[in-house]
N, C-alpha and C positions, 0 to 999 in steps of 0.2 A: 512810765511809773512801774515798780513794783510792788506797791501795797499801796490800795487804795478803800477806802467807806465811804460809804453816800447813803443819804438819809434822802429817799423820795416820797415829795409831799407825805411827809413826816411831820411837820410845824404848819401850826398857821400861821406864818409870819414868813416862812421860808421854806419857797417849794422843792427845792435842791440845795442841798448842803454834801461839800466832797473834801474829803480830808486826804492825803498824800503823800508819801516817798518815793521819790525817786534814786534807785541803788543803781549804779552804772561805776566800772575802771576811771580811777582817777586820770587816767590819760587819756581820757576820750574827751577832746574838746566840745565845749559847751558853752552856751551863752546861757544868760540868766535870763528870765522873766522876760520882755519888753514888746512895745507897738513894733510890729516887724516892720522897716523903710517901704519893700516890695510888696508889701500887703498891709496899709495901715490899720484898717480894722479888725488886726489879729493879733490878741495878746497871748503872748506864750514864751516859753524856755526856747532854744536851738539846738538840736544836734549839730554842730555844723560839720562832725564826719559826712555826716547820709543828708542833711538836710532837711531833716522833717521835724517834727516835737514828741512829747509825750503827753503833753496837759495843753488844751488852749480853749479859749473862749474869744467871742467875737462879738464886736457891738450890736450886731443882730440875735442877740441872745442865743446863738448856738454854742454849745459844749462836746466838745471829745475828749479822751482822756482814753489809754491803752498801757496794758503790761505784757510783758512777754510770757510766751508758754514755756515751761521749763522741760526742757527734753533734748539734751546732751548727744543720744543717738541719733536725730536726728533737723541736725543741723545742715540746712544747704548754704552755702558759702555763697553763689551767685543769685540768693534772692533777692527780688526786689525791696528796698525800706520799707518797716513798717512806720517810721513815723509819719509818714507824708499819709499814712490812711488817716490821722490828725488834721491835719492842715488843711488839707484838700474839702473838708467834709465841711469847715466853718465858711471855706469860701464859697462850695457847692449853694444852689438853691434847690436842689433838691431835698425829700421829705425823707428821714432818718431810712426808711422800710426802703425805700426806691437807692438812696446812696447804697445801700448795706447789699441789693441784690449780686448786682454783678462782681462785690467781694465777695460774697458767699461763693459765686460761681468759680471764681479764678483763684481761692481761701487756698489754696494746696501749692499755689507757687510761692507762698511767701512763709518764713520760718514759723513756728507757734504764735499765737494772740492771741489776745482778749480786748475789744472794740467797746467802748460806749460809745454812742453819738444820739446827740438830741438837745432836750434843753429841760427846765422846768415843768410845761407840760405835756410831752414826751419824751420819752427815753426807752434805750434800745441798748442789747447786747448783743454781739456776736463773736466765737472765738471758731477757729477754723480746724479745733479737736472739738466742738460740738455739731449737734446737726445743724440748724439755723439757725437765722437771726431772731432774737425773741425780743418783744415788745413787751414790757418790765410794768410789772403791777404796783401798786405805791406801798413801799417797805424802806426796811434797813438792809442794805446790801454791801458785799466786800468783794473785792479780787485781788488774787498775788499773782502767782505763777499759776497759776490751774486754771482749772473754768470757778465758775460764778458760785460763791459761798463755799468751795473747797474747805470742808472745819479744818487748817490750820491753825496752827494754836495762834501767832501773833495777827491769824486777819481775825479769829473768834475774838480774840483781845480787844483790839481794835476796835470792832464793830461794839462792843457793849461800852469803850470810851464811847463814841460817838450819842450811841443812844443817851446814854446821860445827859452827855453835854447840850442837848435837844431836847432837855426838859425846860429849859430855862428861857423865860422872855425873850431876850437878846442873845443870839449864838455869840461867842466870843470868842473871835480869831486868837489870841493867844492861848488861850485854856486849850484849843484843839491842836497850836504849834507845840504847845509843850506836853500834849498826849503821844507825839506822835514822836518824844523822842526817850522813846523807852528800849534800853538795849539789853533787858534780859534776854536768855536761853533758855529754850524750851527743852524739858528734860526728854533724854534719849526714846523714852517708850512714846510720847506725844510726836516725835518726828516724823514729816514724811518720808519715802523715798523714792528721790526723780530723778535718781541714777547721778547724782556726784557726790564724793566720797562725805563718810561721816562727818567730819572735821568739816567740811564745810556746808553739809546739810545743817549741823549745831548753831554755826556763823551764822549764816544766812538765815535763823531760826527766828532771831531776834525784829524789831519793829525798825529799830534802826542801828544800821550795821557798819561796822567800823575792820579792817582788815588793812592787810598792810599794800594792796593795791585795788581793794575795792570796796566799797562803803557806799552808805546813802550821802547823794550831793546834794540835796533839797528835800526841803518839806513845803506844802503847797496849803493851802484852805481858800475854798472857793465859796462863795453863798450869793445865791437872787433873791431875792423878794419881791414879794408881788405887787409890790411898787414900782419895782422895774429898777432899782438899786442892785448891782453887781457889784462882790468885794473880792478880791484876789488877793491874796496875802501870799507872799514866797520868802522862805528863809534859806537861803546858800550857807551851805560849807566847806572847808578843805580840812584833809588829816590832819589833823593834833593840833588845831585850832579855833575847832569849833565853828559857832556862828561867824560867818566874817558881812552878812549883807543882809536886810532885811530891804522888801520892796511890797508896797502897798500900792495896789492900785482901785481907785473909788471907778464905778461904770455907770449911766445910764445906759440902758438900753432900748430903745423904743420900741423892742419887737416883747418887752414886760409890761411896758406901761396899760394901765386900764384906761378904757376906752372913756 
């Protein structure tokens, strides 16, 4: 992903709530959403350049979800994937803190990131431009390209979408699909700068972003409840057509259900 908000244990209804875009080159193949064949209990997007994902959840109630660190100069071309630090984590049995160690330890062979891993009632962050993994207190939180609450203008935007949208009884997947497809630009003085040129710090400014070879290809919404109900909602697109695919998938989980 590139732009993500999560509202933890924020509702009583709904202990994690995650909202999403995903921005990646339209020619980086990709699969949408689905129960992977070689790992049934793992629902998620595919790189299938690198083979890993960016958002997934698993019937065992684990969640990960990762953006990249935006940092141009230092790009290593033979790093290993970061999607697979996804994937690997929903099928791990190990506890967020124990998976997240020995990425902390080896954080410097892999290009920029920013890591959630956990579920409902824990969750974790670690990105490998900060110092370690930190064990996340129940708020409203965002990430883009930075580390954790970077005030960018479209993840501050964002994150007070979301707050909103968590006043309300029932969260509502569509109300948070079509928050998230806002394609204004942030005026020049509001800009960061992570070292690529104006013109495309302005582009990439926006919530969802449209370019003539790169653009957001999904928008995602994820919610549990403490029922043990998991809802995945994924909207796909292609340039200058818009929505072409929506996918719903309904979860029990049994690692939510009350005892």
């Amino acid at each position: 992903m590139c732009l993500i908000a999560f509202a933890y244990q924020q509702h009583p209804r709904y202990p994690l709530i995650v909202i999403a875009n995903r921005d990646e080159f339209y020619e980086r193949p990709t699969e949408q959403a689905r129960w992977w064949e070689e790992a049934p209990d793992l629902l998620a997007g595919k790189d299938v350049q690198a083979g890993g994902s960016w958002m997934a959840v698993g019937r065992n109630g684990r969640f990960a979800a990762l953006t990249n660190f935006r940092d141009p100069k230092n790009l290593k071309p033979q790093a290993p994937t970061r999607g697979l630090l996804v994937t690997d984590f929903i099928s791990s049995k190990k506890s967020p803190q124990e998976y997240l160690s020995p990425i902390h330890e080896n954080g410097q062979a892999y290009n920029g990131f920013n890591l959630l891993v956990g579920g409902p009632e824990e969750l974790w962050w670690y990105s490998n431009y900060g110092e370690k993994p930190i064990r996340l207190e129940p708020g409203t939180y965002g990430l883009s390209n930075a580390l954790l609450d970077s005030p960018w203008p479209k993840l501050t935007h964002l994150k007070g979408k979301l707050e909103g949208l968590i006043q309300a009884d029932t969260f509502d997947h569509e109300k948070a699909l079509a928050a998230l497809v806002d394609k204004n630009i942030a005026p020049d003085e509001d800009l960061p700068e992570t070292g690529v040129p104006l013109e495309w710090e302005r582009r990439l400014s926006a919530m969802y972003i449209e370019m003539e070879k790169y653009g957001t290809r999904c928008s995602t919404v994820l919610s549990f409840e403490k029922k043990g109900q998991v809802r995945f909602t994924e909207h796909s697109y292609v340039p200058d057509r818009g929505r072409f695919e929506e996918k719903f998938f309904p979860i029990h989980s049994e690692a939510l259900s009350p005892d």
